[in-house]
C-alpha positions in Angstrom: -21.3 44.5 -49.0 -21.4 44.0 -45.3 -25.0 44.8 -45.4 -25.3 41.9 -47.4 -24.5 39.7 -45.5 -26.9 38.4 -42.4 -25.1 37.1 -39.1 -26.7 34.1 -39.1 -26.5 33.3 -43.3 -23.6 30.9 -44.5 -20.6 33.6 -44.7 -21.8 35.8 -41.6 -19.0 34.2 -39.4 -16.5 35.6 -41.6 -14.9 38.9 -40.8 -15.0 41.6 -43.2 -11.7 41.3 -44.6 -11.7 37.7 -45.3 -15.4 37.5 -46.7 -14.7 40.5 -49.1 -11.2 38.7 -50.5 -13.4 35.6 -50.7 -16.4 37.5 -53.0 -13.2 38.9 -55.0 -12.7 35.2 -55.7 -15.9 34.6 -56.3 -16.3 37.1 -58.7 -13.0 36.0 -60.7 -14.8 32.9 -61.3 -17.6 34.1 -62.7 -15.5 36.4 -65.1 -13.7 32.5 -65.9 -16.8 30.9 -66.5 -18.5 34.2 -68.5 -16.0 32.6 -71.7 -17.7 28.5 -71.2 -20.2 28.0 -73.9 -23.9 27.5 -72.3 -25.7 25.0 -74.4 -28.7 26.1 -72.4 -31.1 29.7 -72.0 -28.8 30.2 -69.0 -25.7 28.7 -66.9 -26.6 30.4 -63.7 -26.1 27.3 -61.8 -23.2 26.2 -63.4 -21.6 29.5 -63.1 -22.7 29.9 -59.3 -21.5 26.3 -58.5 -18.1 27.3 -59.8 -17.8 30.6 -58.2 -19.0 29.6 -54.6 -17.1 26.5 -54.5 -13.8 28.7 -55.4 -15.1 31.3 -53.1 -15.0 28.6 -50.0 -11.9 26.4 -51.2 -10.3 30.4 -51.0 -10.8 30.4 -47.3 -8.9 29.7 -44.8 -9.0 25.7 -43.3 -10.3 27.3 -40.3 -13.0 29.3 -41.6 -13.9 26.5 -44.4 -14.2 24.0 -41.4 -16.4 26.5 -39.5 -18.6 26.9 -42.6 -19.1 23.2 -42.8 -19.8 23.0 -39.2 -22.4 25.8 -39.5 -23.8 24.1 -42.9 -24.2 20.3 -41.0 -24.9 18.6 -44.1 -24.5 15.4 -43.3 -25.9 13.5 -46.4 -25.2 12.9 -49.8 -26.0 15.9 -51.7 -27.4 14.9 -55.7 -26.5 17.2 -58.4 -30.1 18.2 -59.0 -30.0 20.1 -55.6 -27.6 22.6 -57.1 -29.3 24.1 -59.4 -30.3 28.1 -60.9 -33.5 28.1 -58.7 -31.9 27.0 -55.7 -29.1 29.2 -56.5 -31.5 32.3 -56.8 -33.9 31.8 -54.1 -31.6 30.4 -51.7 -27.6 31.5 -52.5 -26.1 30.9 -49.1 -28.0 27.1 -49.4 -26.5 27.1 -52.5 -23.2 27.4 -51.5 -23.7 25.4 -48.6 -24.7 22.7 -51.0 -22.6 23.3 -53.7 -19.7 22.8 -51.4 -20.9 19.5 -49.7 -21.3 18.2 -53.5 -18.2 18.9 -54.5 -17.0 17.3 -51.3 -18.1 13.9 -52.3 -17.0 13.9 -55.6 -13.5 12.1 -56.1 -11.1 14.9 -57.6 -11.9 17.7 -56.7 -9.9 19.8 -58.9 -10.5 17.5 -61.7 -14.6 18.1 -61.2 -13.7 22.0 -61.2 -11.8 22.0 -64.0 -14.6 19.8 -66.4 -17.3 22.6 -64.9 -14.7 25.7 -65.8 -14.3 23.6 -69.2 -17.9 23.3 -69.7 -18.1 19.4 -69.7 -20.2 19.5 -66.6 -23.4 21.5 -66.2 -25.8 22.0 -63.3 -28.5 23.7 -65.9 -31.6 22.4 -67.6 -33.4 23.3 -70.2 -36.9 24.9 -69.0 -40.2 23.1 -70.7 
């Protein structure tokens, strides 16, 4: 897993321990989501929003601030921007964005649990 990870990508800051404990996390959320009904081909970027944001909200304040800082997103980031392809081609982006997103929204929690519930859905269907 260390090999994975590169020092300069979005978790490369974190040390061993707490990145692995936060991919544990990560990876609980994807076995949460694997039971949400996908009304599309495929929910990877719902799924991957859900498990990343989890992933960083696991961290500690320290280390979430410190991947904020590394992240400097410092606009509004629209829902479109988190999406599978993004999410495939560009994971630590992803995460970087997926956790700015969340961010601005006004709950939270509330926004979690509507994705985890499958009310919200950062998918398409392809043409």
């Amino acid at each position: 897993m260390a090999q994975r990870r590169t020092p300069h990508g979005a978790f490369g800051f974190l040390p061993i321990e707490a990145y692995f404990d936060s991919v544990l996390v990560h990876e609980l959320a994807h076995a949460l989501y694997d039971r949400v009904p996908c009304p599309f081909e495929a929910c990877v970027g719902s799924a991957e929003y859900l498990a990343y944001t989890l992933q960083i909200m696991s961290l500690a304040p320290a280390d979430r601030r410190a991947f904020e800082s590394r992240a400097a997103i410092e606009r509004t980031i629209v829902a479109e921007e988190v999406n599978s392809f993004i999410a495939l081609i560009a994971p630590d982006r992803f995460a970087q964005k997926a956790w700015a997103h969340l961010n601005q929204q006004g709950d939270r929690c509330a926004f979690l649990a509507q994705i985890a519930q499958g009310e919200i859905y950062f998918d398409f269907e392809e043409p």
